[in-house]
C-alpha positions in Angstrom: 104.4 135.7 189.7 107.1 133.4 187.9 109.6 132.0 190.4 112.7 130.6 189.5 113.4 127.3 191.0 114.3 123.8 190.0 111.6 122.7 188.8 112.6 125.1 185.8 114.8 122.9 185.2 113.0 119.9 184.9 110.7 121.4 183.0 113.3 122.2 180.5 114.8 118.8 181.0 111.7 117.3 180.1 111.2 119.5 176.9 114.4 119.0 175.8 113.9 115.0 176.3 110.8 115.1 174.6 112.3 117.1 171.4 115.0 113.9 171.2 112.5 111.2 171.6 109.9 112.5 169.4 112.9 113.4 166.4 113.7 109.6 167.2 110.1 108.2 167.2 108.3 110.3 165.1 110.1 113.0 163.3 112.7 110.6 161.4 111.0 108.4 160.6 108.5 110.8 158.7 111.5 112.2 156.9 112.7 108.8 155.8 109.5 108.0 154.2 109.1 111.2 152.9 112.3 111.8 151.4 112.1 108.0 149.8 108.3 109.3 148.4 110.6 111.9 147.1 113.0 109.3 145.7 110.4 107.4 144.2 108.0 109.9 142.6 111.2 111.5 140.7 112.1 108.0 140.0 108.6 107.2 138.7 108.3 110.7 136.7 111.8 109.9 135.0 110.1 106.4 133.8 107.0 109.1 132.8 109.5 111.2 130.6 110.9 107.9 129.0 107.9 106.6 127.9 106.4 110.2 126.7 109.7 110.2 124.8 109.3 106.8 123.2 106.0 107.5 123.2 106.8 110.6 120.5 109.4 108.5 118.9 107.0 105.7 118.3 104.3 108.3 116.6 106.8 110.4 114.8 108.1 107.2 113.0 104.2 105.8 112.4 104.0 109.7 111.0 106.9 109.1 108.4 105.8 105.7 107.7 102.5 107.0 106.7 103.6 109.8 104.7 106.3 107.5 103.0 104.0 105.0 102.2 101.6 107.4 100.6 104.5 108.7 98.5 105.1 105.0 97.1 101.7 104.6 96.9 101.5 107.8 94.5 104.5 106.7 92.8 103.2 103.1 92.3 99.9 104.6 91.1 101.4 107.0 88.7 103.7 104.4 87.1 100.8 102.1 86.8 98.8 105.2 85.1 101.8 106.0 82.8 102.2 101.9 81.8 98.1 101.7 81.1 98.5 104.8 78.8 100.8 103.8 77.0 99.8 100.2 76.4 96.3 101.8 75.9 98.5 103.7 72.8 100.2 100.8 71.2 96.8 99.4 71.5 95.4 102.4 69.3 98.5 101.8 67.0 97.5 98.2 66.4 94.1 98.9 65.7 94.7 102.2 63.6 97.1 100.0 61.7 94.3 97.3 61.6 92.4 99.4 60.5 94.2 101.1 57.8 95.0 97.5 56.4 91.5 96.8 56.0 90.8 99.9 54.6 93.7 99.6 52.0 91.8 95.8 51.5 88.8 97.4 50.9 89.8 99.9 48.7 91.9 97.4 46.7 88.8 95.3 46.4 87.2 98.0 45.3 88.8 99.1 42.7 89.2 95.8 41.2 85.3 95.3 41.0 84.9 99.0 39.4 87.4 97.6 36.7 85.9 94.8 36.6 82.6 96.6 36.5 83.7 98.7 33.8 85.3 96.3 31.6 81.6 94.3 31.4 80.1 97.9 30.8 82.7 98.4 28.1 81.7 95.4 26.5 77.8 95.9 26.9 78.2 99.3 26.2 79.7 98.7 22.5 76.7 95.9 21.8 73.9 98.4 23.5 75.8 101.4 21.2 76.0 99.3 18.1 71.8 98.0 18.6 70.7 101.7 19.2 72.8 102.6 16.0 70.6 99.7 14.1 67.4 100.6 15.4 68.3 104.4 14.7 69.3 103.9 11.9 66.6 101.2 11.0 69.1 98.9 9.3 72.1 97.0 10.5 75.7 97.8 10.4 
C-alpha cells in the first residue's frame, strides 16, 4: 500500500521543480516563437490583402481602360465613316455637276450641228426640189 512519508514530498518537490524549469527551458520559449509565427503570418497575410487589393485596383483600371479606349476607338471610327461619306458625297456632287456640264456641252453642240445640218439641207433641199420639178416637168423653171 501507499505510505505517506517524506519522500512524498520530494517527489512533489521535484515535480513541481521540473514544471518551472521546463516552462523556463522549454515551454516559453515555444510560446515566444509561436506567438511571433503568429505575428508574422498576420503580418505577412495583411501584405497578401494589400496586394490582392491593388491587385483588383490595377485590373479594374486596365478593365476601364480597355473599355474606354474601345469607346474612342468607336467614336474615332464613326467620325472617320461619317467624314468619308460625306467627302464621298461632295465628290458625287462634283462629278454629277461634271457631268451635267458636259452634257449641257454636248447637247449645245448638238443642236448647233442639227441647225447647221438643217440649214445645208434647206439649201440642198430647194436645188434637189427645184431639179425634180425640171425633170418632172421635163423643162426648166
Amino acid at each position: 500500500m501507499l505510505q505517506l512519508d517524506f519522500t512524498l514530498f520530494i517527489q512533489i518537490a521535484n515535480f513541481l521543480v521540473l514544471v518551472f524549469v521546463l516552462n523556463v527551458v522549454l515551454y516559453r520559449p515555444i510560446r515566444k516563437i509561436l506567438s511571433r509565427r503568429k505575428e508574422e503570418m498576420g503580418g505577412f497575410q495583411g501584405m497578401i490583402e494589400g496586394f490582392q487589393q491593388k491587385s483588383a485596383g490595377c485590373a479594374k483600371k486596365i478593365e476601364e481602360g480597355t473599355v474606354e479606349a474601345r469607346k474612342q476607338g468607336l467614336r474615332q471610327k464613326e467620325t472617320l465613316k461619317s467624314q468619308g461619306l460625306e467627302e464621298e458625297k461632295q465628290m458625287l456632287r462634283k462629278t454629277s455637276s461634271a457631268a451635267a456640264d458636259k452634257m449641257g456641252q454636248a447637247r449645245t453642240e448638238l443642236e448647233e450641228k442639227l441647225a447647221g445640218v438643217r440649214q445645208s439641207l434647206g439649201k440642198e433641199m430647194a436645188l434637189f426640189s427645184k431639179e425634180l420639178a425640171e425633170k418632172v416637168l421635163g423643162r426648166s423653171l
